[in-house]
C-alpha positions in Angstrom: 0.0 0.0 0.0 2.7 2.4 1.1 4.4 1.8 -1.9 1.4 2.5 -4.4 0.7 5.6 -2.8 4.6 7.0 -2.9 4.2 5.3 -6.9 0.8 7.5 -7.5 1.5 10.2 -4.9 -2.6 10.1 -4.1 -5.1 7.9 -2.6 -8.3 7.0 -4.3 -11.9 6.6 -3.6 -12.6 3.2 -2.1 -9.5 2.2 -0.9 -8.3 1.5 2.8 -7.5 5.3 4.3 -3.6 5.0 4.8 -2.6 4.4 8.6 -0.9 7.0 10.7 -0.2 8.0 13.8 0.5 11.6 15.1 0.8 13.6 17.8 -2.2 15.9 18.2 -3.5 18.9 20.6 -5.2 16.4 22.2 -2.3 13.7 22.2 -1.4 10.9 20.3 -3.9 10.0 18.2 -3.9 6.7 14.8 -6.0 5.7 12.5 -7.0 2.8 14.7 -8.1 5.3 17.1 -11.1 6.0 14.8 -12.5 2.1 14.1 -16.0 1.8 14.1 -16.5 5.3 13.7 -16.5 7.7 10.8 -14.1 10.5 10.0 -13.7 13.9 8.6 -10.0 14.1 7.8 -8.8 18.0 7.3 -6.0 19.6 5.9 -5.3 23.2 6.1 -2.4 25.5 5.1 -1.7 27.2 8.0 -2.5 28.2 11.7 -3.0 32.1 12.5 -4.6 32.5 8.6 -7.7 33.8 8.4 -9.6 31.8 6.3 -8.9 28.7 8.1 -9.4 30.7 11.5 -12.9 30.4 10.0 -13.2 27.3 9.1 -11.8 25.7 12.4 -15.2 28.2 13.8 -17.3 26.8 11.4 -16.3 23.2 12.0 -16.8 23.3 15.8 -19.9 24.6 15.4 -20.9 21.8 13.5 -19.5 19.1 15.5 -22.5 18.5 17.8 -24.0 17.2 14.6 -21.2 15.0 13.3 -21.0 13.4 16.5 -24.7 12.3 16.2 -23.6 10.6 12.9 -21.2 8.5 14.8 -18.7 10.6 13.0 -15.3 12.6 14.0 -13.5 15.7 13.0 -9.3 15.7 12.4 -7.8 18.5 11.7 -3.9 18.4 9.9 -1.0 20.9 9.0 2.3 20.7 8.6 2.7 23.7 11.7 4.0 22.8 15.1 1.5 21.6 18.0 2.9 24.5 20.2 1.4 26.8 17.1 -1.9 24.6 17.1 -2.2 25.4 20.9 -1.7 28.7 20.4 -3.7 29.1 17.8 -6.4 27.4 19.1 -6.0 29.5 22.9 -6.2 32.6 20.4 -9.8 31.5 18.4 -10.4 30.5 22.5 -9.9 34.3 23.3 -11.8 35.9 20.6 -14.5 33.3 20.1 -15.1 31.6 24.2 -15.1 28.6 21.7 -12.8 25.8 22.5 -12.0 23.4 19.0 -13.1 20.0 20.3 -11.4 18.1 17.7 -7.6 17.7 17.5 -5.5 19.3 14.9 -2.4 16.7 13.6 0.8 18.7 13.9 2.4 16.5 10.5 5.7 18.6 10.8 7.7 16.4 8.0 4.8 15.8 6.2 4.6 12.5 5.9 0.9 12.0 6.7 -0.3 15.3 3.9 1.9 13.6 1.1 0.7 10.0 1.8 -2.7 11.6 1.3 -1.9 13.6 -1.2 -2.7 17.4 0.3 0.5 18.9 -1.1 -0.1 20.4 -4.5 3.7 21.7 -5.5 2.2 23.3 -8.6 0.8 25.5 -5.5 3.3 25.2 -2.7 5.7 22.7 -2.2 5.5 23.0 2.0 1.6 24.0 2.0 -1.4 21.7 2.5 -4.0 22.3 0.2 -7.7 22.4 1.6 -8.7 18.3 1.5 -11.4 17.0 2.9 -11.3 13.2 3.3 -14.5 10.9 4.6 -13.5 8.2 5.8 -16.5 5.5 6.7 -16.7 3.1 10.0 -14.4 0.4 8.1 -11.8 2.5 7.6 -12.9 3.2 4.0 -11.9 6.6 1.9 -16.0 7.1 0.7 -15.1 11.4 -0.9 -12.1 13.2 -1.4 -12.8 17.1 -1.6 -10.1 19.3 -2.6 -10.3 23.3 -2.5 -7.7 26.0 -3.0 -5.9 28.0 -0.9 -8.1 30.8 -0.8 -11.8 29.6 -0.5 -13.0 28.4 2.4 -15.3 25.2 3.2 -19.1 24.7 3.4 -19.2 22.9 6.2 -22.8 22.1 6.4 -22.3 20.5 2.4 -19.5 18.3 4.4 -22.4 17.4 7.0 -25.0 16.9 4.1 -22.4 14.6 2.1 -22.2 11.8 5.5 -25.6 11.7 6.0 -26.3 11.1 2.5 -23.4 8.3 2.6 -25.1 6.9 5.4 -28.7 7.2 4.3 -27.3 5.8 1.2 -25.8 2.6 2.8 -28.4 2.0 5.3 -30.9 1.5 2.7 -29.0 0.2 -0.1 -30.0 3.2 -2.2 -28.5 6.4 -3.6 -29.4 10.5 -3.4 -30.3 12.5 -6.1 -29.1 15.4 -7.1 -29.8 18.2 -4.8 -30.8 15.7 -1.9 -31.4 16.7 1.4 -32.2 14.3 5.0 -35.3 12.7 5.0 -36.0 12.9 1.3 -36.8 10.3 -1.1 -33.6 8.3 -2.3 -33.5 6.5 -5.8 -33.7 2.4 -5.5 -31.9 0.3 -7.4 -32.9 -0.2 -11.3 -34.6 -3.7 -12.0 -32.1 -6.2 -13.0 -34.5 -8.7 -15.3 -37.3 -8.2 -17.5 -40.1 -9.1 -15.4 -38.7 -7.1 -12.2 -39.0 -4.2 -15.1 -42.8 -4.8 -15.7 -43.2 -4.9 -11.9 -41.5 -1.3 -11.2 -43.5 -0.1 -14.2 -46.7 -1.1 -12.7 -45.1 0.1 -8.8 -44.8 3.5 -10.4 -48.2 3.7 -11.8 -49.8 2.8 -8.5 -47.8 4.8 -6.6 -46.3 7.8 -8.6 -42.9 7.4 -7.5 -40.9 7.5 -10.3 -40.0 8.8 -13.7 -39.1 5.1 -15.7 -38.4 1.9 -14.9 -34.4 3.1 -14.4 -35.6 5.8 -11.9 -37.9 5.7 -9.2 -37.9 6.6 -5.6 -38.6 5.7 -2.3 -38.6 7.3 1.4 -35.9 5.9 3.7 -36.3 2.9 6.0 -37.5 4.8 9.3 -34.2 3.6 10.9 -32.0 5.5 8.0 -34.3 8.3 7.7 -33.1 9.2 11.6 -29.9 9.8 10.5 -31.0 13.1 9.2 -33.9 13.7 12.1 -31.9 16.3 14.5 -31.1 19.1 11.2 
């Protein structure tokens, strides 16, 4: 694995999330750590900036909600820890909030190049804005990647595991546009008669536009995933 990934310099959409382990502002923290859970894996390019001042705001605003989804935040730069903790006393002193997720200090950058958040057609020290979601098997499930100067939408990051989630609990997938608690598209028909039988489902029941794609609400145990927005 380690090989590939120093081969391709990325990692890919449904493969295992490279391991790590690193010290955080809230101590040493692995991979391993997160098992069973799911994971929002962060990079940012630098502490004391002021888009990602934002953006560590935003995200601990938002992580009531992720925790209800089973799911945890991780923060990364290549900046020291002291610099994390004082960064993160300084957002304290402005803001009375207190980040509740650690930050990774990845000082050599061995954990941002394994996962690919340098860019050196941008900066050869910098981590780009990445955004990985990792699910509860330890499976990379979206990879977002922003530049330098535009910050996240964290409530689209929040929207994107619940629709993971929904999506897996009920064997489904979203639409475009989907929001929690909506209708999700089931799976196309596989044989002729199964056709015929979603053709006459959709007549009955208006759920669909063809035979290829019609809906249905969530199971009542996926549609809680998205009950406390």
């Amino acid at each position: 694995m380690d090989y590939e990934l120093m081969m391709n310099d990325t990692v890919k959409i449904g493969q295992h999330a490279p391991d790590f382990s690193a010290e955080t502002t809230y101590g040493p923290v692995s991979l391993e750590d997160y098992k069973g859970k799911w994971l929002v894996l962060f990079s940012h390019p630098g502490d004391f900036t002021p888009v990602c001042t934002t953006e560590m705001i935003a995200f601990a605003k938002s992580n009531p909600y992720f925790e209800k989804l089973n799911t945890s935040l991780l923060g990364l730069s290549i900046d020291s820890n002291s610099s994390h903790l004082a960064w993160m006393h300084d957002i304290y002193c402005m803001t009375g909030i207190v980040l509740p997720f650690p930050i990774i200090a990845d000082r050599n950058g061995l954990i941002a190049r394994k996962y690919g958040m340098i860019s050196n057609d941008i900066s050869n020290v910098k981590t780009v804005r990445n955004v990985f979601i990792i699910d509860d098997k330890g499976i990379i499930r979206v990879i977002l990647v922003y530049p330098l100067n535009i910050g996240r939408f964290v409530p689209e990051i929040l929207r994107i595991v619940q629709a993971l989630q929904t999506a897996d609990c009920s064997n489904s997938s979203t639409p475009a546009n989907w929001l929690p608690g909506q209708p999700v598209i089931i799976p196309p028909p596989s044989t002729y008669p199964l056709l015929q039988e979603r053709l006459n489902s959709i007549k009955q029941n208006n759920n669909g536009m063809n035979w290829y794609l019609s809906f249905q609400e969530p199971e009542q145990n996926c549609k809680k995933i998205g009950d406390f927005i």
